[in-house]
C-alpha positions, -999 to 999 in steps of 0.1 A, spaced: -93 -10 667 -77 15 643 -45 20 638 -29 51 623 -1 47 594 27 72 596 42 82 560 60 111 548 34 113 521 5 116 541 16 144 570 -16 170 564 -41 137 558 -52 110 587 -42 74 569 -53 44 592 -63 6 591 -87 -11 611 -77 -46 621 -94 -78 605 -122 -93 627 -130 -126 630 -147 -132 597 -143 -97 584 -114 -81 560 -91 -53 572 -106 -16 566 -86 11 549 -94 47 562 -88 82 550 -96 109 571 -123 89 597 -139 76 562 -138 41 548 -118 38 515 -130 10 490 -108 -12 481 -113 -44 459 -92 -74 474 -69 -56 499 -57 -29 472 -71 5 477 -59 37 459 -62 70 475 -47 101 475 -18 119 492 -12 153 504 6 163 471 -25 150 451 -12 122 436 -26 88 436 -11 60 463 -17 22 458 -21 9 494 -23 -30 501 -33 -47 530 -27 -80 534 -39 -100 559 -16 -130 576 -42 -158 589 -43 -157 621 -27 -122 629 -58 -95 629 -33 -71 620 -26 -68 583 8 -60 562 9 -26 546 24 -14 519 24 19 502 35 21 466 51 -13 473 73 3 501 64 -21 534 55 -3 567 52 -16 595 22 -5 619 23 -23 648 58 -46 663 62 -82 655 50 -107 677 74 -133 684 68 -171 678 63 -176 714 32 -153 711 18 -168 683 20 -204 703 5 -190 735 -22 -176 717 -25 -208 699 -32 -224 731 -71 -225 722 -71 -244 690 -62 -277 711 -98 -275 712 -98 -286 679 -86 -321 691 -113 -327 716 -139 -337 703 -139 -369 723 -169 -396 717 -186 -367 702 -160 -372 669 -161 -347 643 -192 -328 655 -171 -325 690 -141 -316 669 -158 -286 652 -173 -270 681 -139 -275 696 -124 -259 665 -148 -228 663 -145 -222 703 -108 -224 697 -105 -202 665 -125 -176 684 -102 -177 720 -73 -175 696 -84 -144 677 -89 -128 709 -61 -138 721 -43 -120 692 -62 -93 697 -50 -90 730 -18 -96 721 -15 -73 703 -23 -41 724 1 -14 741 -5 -26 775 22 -36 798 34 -75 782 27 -95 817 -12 -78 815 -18 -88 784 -2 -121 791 -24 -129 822 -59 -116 798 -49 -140 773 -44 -167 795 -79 -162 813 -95 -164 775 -79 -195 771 -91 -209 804 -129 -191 790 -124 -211 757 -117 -242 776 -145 -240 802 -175 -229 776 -165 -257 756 -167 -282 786 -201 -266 794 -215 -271 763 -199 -304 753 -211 -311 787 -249 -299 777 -249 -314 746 -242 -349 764 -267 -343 787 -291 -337 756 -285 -367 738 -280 -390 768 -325 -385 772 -328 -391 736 
């Protein structure tokens, strides 16, 4: 998912950031090509040839990051509201279900529910109308909470003939 920065100094040139993945930075691009950057700060260019510090920072669990251009903050995509953050939140109750299972339980609850709530965000995050992406979120949350059932559920089952 790319998003393109608009920027007075970069009108003739195609600036754009690539959302964070799960376990993967944010992605700076220039033109379709991958900038490096070295922790979040990449310089590059503008149209009148001078050199831009860009920093993207990312806020845990949003995939999409801050940016700022020459320490000028632009904003690339709208604010979610706390209420979205919470519903796509919903996931990480995992994390407390461990059950007999105890910590073991409680990390595969945890990584199933890190993962629904990055999609989740993802979701959340897209153009489409607010009740659609509503309703997709909610069935990755009910996904979340029935894979972890299963395999809870399968793991029992596995240690139970042991």
């Amino acid at each position: 998912m790319q998003i393109k920065i608009a920027h007075p100094a970069f009108q003739q040139q195609q600036l754009a950031v690539a959302a964070a993945g799960l376990l993967s930075a944010p992605c700076l691009f220039l033109n379709g090509k991958k900038i490096a950057g070295q922790k979040g700060n990449y310089t590059v260019q503008n149209d009148a040839g001078d050199s831009v510090v860009v920093r993207l920072q990312r806020i845990y669990p949003d995939p999409i990051p801050r940016v700022t251009i020459d320490g000028a903050a632009i904003e690339i995509a709208r604010p979610l509201a706390w209420y979205s953050y919470a519903w796509a939140a919903l996931p990480v109750l995992l994390l407390f279900s461990g059950g007999t299972f105890g910590i073991a339980g409680n990390l595969l609850g945890g990584v199933i529910g890190v993962t629904g709530t990055y999609l989740n965000l993802r979701i959340l995050r897209k153009d489409d109308i607010a009740i659609l992406r509503y309703w997709a979120s909610l069935l990755v949350t009910l996904g979340a909470y029935i894979a972890f059932a299963i395999v809870i559920t399968l793991v029992q089952a596995l240690t139970a003939k042991s």
